[in-house]
C-alpha positions in Angstrom: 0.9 -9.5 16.1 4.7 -9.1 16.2 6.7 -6.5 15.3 10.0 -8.5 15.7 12.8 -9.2 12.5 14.1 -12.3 11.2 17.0 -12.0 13.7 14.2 -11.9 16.5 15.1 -8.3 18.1 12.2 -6.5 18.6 11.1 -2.8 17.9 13.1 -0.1 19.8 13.4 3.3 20.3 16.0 5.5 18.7 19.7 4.1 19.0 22.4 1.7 17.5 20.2 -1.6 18.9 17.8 -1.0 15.5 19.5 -1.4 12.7 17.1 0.3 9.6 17.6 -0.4 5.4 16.7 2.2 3.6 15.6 1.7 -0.2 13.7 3.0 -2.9 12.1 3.1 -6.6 13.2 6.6 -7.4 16.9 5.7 -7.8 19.4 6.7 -5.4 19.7 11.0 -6.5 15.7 11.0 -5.2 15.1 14.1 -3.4 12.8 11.5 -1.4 15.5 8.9 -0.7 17.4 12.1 1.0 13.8 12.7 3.3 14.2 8.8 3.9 17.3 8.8 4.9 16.5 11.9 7.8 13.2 9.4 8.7 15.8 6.9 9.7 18.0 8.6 11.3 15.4 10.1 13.7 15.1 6.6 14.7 18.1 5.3 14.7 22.0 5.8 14.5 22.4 2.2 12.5 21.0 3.5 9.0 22.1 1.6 5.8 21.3 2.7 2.3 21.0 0.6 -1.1 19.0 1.9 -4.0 19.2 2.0 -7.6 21.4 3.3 -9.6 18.8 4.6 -11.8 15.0 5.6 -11.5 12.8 1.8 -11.6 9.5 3.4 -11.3 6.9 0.7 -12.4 9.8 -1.8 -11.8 7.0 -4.1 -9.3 9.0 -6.9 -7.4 11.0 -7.9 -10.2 14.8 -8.6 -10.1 17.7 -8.7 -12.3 18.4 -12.1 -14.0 19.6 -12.0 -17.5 22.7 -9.1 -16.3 25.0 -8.8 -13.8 24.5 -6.6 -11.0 27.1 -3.7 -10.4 27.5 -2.5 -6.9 29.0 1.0 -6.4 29.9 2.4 -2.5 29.3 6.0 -2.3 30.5 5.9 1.2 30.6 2.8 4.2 26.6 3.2 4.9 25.4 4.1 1.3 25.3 2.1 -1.7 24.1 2.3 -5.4 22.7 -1.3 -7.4 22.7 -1.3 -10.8 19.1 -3.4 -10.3 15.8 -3.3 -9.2 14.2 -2.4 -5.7 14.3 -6.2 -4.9 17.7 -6.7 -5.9 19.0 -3.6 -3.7 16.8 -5.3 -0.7 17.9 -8.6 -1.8 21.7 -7.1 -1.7 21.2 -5.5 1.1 20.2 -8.3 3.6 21.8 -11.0 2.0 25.3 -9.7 0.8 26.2 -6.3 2.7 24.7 -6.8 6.1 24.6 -10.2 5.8 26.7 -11.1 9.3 23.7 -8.6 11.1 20.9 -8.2 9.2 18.5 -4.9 9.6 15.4 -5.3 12.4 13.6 -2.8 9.6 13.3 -1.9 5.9 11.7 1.2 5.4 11.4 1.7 0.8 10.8 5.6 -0.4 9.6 8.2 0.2 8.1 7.6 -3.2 7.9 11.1 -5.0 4.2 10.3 -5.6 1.2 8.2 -4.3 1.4 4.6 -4.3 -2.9 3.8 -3.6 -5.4 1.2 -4.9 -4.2 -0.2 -7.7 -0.5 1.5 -7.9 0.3 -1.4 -5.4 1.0 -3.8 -7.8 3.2 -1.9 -10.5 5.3 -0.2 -7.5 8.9 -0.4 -7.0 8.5 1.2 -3.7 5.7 -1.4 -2.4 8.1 -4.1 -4.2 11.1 -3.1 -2.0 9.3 -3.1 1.1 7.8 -6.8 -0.3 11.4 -8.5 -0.6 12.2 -7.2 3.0 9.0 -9.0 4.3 10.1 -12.0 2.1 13.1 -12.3 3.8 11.6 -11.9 7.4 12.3 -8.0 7.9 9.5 -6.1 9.3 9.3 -3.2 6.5 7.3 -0.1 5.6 6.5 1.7 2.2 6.2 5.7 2.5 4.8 7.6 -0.7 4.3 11.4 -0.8 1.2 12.4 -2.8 1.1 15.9 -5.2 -0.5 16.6 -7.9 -4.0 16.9 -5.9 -3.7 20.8 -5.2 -3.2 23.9 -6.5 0.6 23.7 -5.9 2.6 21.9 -8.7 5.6 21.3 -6.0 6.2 17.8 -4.1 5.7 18.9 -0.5 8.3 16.7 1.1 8.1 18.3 4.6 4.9 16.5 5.2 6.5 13.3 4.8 9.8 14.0 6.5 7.6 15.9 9.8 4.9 12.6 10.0 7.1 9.8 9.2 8.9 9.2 12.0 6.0 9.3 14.6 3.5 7.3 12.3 6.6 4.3 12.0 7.4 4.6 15.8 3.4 3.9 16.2 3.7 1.0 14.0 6.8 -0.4 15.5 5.2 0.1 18.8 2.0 -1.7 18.2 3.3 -4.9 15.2 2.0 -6.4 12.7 1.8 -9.7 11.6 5.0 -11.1 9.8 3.2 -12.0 5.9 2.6 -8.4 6.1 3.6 -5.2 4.9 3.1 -1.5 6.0 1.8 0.8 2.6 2.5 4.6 4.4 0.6 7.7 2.1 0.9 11.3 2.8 -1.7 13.1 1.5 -0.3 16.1 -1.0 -0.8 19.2 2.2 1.6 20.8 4.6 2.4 18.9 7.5 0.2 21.5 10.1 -2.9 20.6 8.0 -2.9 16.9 8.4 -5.5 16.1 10.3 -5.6 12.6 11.2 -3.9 8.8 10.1 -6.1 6.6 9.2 -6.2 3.1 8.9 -7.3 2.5 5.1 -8.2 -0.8 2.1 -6.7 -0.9 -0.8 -8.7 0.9 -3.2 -9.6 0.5 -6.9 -8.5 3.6 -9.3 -10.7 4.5 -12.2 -9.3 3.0 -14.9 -10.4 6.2 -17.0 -7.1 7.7 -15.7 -4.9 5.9 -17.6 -3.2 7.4 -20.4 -1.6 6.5 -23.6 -0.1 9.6 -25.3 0.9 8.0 -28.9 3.8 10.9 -30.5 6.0 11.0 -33.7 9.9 10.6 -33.3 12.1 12.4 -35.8 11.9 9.7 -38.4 8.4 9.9 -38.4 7.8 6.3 -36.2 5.3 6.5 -33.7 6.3 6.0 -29.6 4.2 6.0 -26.6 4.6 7.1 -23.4 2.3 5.2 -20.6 0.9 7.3 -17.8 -2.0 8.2 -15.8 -4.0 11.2 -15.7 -4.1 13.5 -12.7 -8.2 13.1 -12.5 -9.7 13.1 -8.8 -12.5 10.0 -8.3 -15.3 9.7 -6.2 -13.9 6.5 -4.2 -15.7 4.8 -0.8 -14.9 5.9 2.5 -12.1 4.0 4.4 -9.9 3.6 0.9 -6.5 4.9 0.8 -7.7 6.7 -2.2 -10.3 8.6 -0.2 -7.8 9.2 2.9 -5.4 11.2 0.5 -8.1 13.1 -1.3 -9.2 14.2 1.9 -6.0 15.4 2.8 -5.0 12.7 5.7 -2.3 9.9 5.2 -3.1 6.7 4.9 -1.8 3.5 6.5 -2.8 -0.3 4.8 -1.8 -3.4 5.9 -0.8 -5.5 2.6 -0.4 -9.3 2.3 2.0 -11.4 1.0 -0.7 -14.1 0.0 -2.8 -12.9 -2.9 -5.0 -15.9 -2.4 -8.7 -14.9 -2.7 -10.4 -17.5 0.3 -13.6 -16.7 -0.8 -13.4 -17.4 -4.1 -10.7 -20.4 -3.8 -13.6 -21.7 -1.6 -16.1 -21.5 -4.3 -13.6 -23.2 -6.9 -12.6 -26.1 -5.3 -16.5 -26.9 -3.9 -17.4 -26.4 -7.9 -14.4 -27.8 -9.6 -14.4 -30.9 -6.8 -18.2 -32.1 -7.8 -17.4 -31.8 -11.5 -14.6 -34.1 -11.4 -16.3 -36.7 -9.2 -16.3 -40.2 -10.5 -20.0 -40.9 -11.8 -20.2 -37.1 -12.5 -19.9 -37.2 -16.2 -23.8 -36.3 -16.4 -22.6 -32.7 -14.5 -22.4 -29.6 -15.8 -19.0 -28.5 -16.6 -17.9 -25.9 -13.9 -18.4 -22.5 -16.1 -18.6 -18.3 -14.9 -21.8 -17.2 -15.3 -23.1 -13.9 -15.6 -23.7 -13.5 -11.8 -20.3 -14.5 -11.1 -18.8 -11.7 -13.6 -20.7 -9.1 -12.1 -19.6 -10.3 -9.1 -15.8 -9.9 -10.0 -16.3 -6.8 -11.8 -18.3 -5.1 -8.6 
């Protein structure tokens, strides 16, 4: 495993030799973004920032095609994109530090968890995605809440952890197809009790929400959402690491590729279109293999 950039520097300690980009889904006001932004800079002095102009929650990796992409300076480190996560990453890397691209792109701290099936509708993850695209090593941090008694986002677990749990990253690598999905379990920082090393999960699709309401004209709008409902999920999930009240570290993959099923496919599909084969069974899902997928 390697824990080096596209540029080939490797992981250092805290100074000017590692250069961090800092993004996010939450838009560039985020209280998180802010708790990013003192992450960095406990690891570095060479801390760039490019968000979003506004909140792109849900936005996944998508980017901006159809419109142009405004880019305003808020001051010679910090930027605001008038895009998504993947175009501020995209900006960031390719146009601003373009003549010394960053060894590291850190995306959050999410105000929220971003576990099991989250992965794939977040902006956060998304952010962190394009810097892996493009060679960076890069981390996702999300902040759970909702899963106590307290109705407030308790940042300072995220802000006290964060730097250590990177530095052990950095320290150890990973692999560069990969990217680092970072969860703080919704606690104060003194009652987190380990970091665990955690799967993707699967969320009960029970949770999800759609609250149909009436404007003032009497037509009908929805707003999509999940509820706040606490599952029963395995052991060693990142779902079950933030229930339990300790954060959560998963390796992700670029390549979505399923081996074991590919396998299975091209073995079928390959005898079916054999010459002489005509006789053969077309290649169908049966039963078994549906409960298989849905298991």
């Amino acid at each position: 495993m390697t824990g080096q950039g596209a540029n080939g520097r490797g992981a250092k300690g805290k100074g000017k030799g590692l250069r961090i980009l800092v993004s996010n889904d939450d838009g560039i006001h985020a209280p998180g973004l802010k708790v990013l932004e003192k992450i960095a800079k406990a690891l570095s002095d060479d801390v760039f920032v490019v968000a979003p102009e506004t909140e792109q929650s849900g936005a996944s990796h998508s980017l901006t095609l159809a419109l142009p992409l405004r880019m305003r300076k808020i001051n010679a480190r910090k930027f605001a994109i008038s895009g998504t996560p993947t175009d501020c990453v995209m900006m960031g890397v390719m146009h601003l530090l373009k003549d010394a691209p960053p060894d590291l792109v850190l995306s959050g701290v999410n105000r929220g968890s971003n576990i099991a099936d989250d992965v794939t509708y977040s902006g956060t993850i998304a952010a962190a995605m394009e810097g892996t695209v493009l060679g960076i090593p890069a981390i996702a941090l999300s902040q759970a809440y909702g899963h106590s008694e307290s109705p407030h986002v308790k940042w300072s677990c995220a802000e006290t952890h964060g730097p250590r749990v990177i530095r052990d990253l950095l320290r150890v690598g990973w692999p560069r197809d990969v990217l680092i999905n970072v969860n703080f379990p919704d606690v104060l920082p003194k009652e987190v009790t380990r970091t665990l090393i955690t799967q993707q999960g699967k969320r009960d699709q029970a949770t999800l929400n759609i609250d149909q309401r009436t404007d003032a004209r009497g037509n009908p709008y929805f707003w999509i959402g999940f509820k706040r409902i606490l599952s029963n999920p395995p052991e060693g999930t990142d779902l079950r690491a933030i229930y339990d009240g300790h954060i959560s570290v998963t390796p992700l993959h670029l390549n979505l590729t399923e081996t074991g099923v590919y396998g299975e496919l091209r073995r079928a599909l390959n005898r079916a279109g054999e010459p002489g084969a005509s006789g053969a069974a077309p290649w169908r899902v049966t039963s078994t293999k549906r409960e298989k997928f849905n298991s």
